[in-house]
C-alpha positions as CSV (number, residue, x, y, z in Angstrom):
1,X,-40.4,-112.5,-56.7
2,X,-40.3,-108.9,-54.7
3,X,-38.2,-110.7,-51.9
4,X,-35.6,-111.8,-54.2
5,X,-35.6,-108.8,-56.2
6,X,-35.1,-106.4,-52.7
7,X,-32.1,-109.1,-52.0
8,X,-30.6,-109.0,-55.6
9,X,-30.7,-105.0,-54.6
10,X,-29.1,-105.0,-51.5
11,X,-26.6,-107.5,-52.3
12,X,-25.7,-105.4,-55.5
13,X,-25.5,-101.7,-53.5
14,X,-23.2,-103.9,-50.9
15,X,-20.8,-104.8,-53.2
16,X,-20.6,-101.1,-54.9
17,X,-20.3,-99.6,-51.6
18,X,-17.7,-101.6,-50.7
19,X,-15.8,-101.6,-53.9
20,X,-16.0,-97.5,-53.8
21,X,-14.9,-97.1,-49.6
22,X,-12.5,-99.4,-49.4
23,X,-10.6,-101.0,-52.0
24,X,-11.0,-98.7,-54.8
25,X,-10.3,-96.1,-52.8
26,X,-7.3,-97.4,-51.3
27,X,-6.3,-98.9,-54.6
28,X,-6.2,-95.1,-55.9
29,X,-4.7,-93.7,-52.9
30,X,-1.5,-96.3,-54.3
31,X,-1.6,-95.7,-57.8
32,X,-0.9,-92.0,-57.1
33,X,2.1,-92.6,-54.8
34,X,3.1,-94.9,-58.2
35,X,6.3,-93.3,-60.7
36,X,6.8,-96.3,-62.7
37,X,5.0,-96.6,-66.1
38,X,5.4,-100.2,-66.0
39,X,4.1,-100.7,-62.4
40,X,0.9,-98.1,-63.5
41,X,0.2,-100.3,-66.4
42,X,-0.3,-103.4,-64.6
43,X,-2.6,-101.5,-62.3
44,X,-4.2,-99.9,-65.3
45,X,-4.9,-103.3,-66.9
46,X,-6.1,-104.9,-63.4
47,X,-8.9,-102.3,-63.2
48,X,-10.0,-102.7,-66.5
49,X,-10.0,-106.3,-66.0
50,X,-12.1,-105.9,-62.9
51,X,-14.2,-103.0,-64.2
52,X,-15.5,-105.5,-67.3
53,X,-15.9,-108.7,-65.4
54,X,-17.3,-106.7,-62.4
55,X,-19.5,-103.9,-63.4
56,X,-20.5,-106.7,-67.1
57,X,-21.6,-109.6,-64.6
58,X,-23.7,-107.3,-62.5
59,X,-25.4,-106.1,-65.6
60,X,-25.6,-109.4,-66.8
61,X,-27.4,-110.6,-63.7
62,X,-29.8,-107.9,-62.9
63,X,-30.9,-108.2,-66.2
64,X,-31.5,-111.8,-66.4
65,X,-33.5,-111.1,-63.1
66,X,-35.3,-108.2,-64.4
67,X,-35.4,-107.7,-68.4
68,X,-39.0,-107.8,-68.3
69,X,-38.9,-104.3,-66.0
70,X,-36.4,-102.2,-68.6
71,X,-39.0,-101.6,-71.4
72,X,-41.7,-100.6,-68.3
73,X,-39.3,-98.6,-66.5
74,X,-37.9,-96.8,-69.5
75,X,-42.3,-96.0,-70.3
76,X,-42.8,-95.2,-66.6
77,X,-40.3,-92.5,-66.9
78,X,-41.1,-91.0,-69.8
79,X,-44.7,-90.2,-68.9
80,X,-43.7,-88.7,-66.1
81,X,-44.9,-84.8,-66.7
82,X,-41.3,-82.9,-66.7
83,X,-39.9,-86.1,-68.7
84,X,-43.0,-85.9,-70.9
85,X,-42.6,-82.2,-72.4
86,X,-38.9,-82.8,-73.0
87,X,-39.7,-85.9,-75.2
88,X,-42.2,-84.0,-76.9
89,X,-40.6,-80.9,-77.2
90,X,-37.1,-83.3,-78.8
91,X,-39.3,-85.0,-81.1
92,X,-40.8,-81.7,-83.3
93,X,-38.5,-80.0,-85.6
94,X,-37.3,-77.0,-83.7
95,X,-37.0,-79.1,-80.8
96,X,-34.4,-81.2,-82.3
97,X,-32.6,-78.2,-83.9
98,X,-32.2,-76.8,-80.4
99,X,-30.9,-80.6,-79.5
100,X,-28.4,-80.6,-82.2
101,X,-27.3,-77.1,-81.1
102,X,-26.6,-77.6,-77.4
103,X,-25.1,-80.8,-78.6
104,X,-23.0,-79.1,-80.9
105,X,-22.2,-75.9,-78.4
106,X,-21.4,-78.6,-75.6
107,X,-18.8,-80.4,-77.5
108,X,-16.7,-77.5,-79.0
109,X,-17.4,-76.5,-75.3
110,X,-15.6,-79.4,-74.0
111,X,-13.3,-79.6,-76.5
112,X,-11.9,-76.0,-77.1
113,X,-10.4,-75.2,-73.7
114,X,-8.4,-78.3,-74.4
115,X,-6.7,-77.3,-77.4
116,X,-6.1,-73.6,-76.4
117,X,-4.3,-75.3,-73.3
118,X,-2.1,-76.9,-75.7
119,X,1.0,-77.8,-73.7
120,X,0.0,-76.1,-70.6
121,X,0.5,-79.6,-68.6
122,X,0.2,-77.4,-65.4
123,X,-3.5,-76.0,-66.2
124,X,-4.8,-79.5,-67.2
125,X,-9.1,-79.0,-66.9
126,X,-10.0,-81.8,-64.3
127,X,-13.1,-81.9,-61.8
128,X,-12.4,-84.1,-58.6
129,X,-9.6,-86.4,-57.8
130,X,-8.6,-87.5,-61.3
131,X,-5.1,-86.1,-62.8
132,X,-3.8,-89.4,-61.5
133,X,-5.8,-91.3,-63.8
134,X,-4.6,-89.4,-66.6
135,X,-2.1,-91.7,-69.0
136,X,1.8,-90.1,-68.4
137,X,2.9,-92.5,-71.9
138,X,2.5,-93.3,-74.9
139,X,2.1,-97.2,-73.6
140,X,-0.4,-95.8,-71.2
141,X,-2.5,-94.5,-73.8
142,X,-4.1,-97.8,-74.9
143,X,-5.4,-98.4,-71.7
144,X,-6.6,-94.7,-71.3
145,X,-8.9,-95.7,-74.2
146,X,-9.7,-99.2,-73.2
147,X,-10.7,-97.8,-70.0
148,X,-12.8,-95.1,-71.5
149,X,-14.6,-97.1,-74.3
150,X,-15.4,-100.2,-71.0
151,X,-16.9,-97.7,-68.8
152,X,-19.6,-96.4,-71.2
153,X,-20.2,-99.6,-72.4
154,X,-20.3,-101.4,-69.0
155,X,-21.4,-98.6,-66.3
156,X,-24.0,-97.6,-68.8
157,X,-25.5,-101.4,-68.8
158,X,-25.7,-101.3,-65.5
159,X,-26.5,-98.1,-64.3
160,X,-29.3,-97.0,-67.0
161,X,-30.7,-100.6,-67.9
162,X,-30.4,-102.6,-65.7
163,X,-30.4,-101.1,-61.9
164,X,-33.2,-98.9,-63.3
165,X,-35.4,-102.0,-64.1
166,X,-34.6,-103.7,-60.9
167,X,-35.6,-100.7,-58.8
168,X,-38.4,-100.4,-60.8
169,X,-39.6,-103.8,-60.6
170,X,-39.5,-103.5,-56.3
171,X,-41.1,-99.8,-56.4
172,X,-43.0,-99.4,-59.6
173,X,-41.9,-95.9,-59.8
174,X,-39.8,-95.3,-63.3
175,X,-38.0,-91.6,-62.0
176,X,-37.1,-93.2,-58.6
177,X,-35.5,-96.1,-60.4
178,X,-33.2,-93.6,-62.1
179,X,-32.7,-91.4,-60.0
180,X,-31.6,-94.0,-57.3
181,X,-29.4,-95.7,-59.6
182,X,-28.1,-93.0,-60.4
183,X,-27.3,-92.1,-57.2
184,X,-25.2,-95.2,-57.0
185,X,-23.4,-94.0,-60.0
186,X,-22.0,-90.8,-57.9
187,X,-21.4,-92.7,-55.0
188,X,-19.0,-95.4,-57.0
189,X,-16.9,-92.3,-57.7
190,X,-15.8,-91.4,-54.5
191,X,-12.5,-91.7,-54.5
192,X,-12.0,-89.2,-56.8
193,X,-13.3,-86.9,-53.4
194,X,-16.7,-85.0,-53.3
195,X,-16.3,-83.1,-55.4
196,X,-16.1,-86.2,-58.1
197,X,-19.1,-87.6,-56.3
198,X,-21.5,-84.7,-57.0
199,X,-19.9,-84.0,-61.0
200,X,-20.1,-87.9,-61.4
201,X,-24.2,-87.5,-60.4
202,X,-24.2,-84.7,-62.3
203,X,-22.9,-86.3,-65.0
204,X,-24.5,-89.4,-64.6
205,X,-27.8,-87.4,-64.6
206,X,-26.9,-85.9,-68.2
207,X,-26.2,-89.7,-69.6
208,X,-29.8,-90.8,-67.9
209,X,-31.4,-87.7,-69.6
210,X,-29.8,-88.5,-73.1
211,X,-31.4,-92.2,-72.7
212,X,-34.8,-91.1,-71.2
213,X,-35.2,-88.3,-74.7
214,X,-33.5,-90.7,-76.7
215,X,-34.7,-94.4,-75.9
216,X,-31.4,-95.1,-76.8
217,X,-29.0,-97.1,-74.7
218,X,-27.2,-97.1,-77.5
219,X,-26.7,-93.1,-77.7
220,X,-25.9,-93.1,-74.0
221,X,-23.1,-95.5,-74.7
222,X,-21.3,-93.8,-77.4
223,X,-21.9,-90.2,-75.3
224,X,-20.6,-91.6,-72.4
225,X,-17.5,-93.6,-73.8
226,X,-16.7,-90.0,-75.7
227,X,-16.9,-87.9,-72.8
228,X,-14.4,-90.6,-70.9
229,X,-12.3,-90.3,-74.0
230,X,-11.9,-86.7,-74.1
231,X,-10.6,-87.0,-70.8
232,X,-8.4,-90.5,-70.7
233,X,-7.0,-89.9,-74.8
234,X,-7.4,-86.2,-75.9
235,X,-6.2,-84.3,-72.6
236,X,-2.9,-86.0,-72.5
237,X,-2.5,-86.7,-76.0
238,X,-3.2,-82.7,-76.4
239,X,-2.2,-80.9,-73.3
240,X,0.8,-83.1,-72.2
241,X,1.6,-84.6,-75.7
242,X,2.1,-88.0,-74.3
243,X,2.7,-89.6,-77.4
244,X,5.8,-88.2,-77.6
245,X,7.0,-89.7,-74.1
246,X,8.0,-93.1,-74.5
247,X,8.1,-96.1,-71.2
């Protein structure tokens, strides 16, 4: 069982590795050289092809393999000391009211500077490699969203159920499960440069933290899918007004 488990693993981080060095990145490295909306849409609706049957069937896998390590995992974690407080603390009344206020602050946060940047295409907020990525039309929009909504759904599967578990079920230690995965995460990200890498661990860090307090896959889904939506619907339908830009 632990020899197949350590080979499930390695095979897995192979294929991420290799998707993120090579072809992604040389996939992007293309799509930014593209001018065509029609030649950006077909690329857009290859990834997001890939991206579902890809990053889905992983999830599916792993968790065939190791469904009986995500409940233990997810309890291995949250008795961890510095884990421990912050559940507690979430779970009495002025804890959550400070949890609904950061929520709250981190949102208008995130959501302010874009509508004061209203048509200010040139100051667009980005972190790493990603204006590319960005949806130029009002065609592109759809798959701004699709893309958005199938990354939470899908990268979350993955990398805060299932890679967790399987790590967990080879080590037996519930933080080093996360934190590895998420790891893996950052890494997937690289061709958006370093500096995507280390927001994209960052980030993935914050989703890991909302399921840890939360127990909530669920939560970390719908977070994550807004946060990508912000980025891949608001931004251009705010700052560039894309909608108004027809193919």
């Amino acid at each position: 069982m632990q020899l197949a488990l350590v080979s499930l693993l390695l095979v897995i981080i192979a294929m991420l590795v290799m998707r993120a060095v090579t072809r992604e990145r040389k996939e992007y490295g293309q799509f930014k050289r593209l001018t065509s909306t029609v030649a950006r849409q077909k690329i857009y609706r290859k990834w997001l092809r890939e991206s579902f049957f890809m990053f889905g069937g992983l999830s599916a896998v792993v968790l065939l393999a190791s469904w009986q390590f995500v409940p233990k995992a997810l309890a291995s974690a949250r008795e961890s000391p510095p884990v421990a407080w912050a559940v507690g603390l979430v779970t009495t009344d002025l804890g959550a009211g400070i949890t609904l206020g950061v929520g709250v602050a981190l949102a208008i946060g995130l959501v302010l500077p874009i509508l004061l940047l209203r048509g200010h295409e040139e100051e667009i907020p980005t972190v790493g490699d990603v204006g590319a990525l960005l949806p130029r039309t009002r065609g592109e929009l759809k798959y701004g969203a699709g893309l958005a909504i199938n990354a939470g759904l899908v990268e979350e599967l993955l990398f805060r159920l299932a890679l967790p578990a399987l790590i967990f079920g080879i080590l037996g230690n519930g933080i080093v499960a996360f934190v590895g995965a998420t790891v893996l995460f950052g890494l997937l990200h690289i061709y958006q440069g370093w500096v995507g890498v280390v927001s994209s661990t960052v980030l993935g860090l914050v989703f890991c933290a909302i399921y840890l307090l939360s127990g909530s896959i669920i939560l970390a889904i719908a977070i994550h899918a807004l946060f990508d939506l912000r980025s891949l619907v608001l931004i251009p339908l705010v700052v560039t007004r894309v909608y108004r830009i027809r193919d």
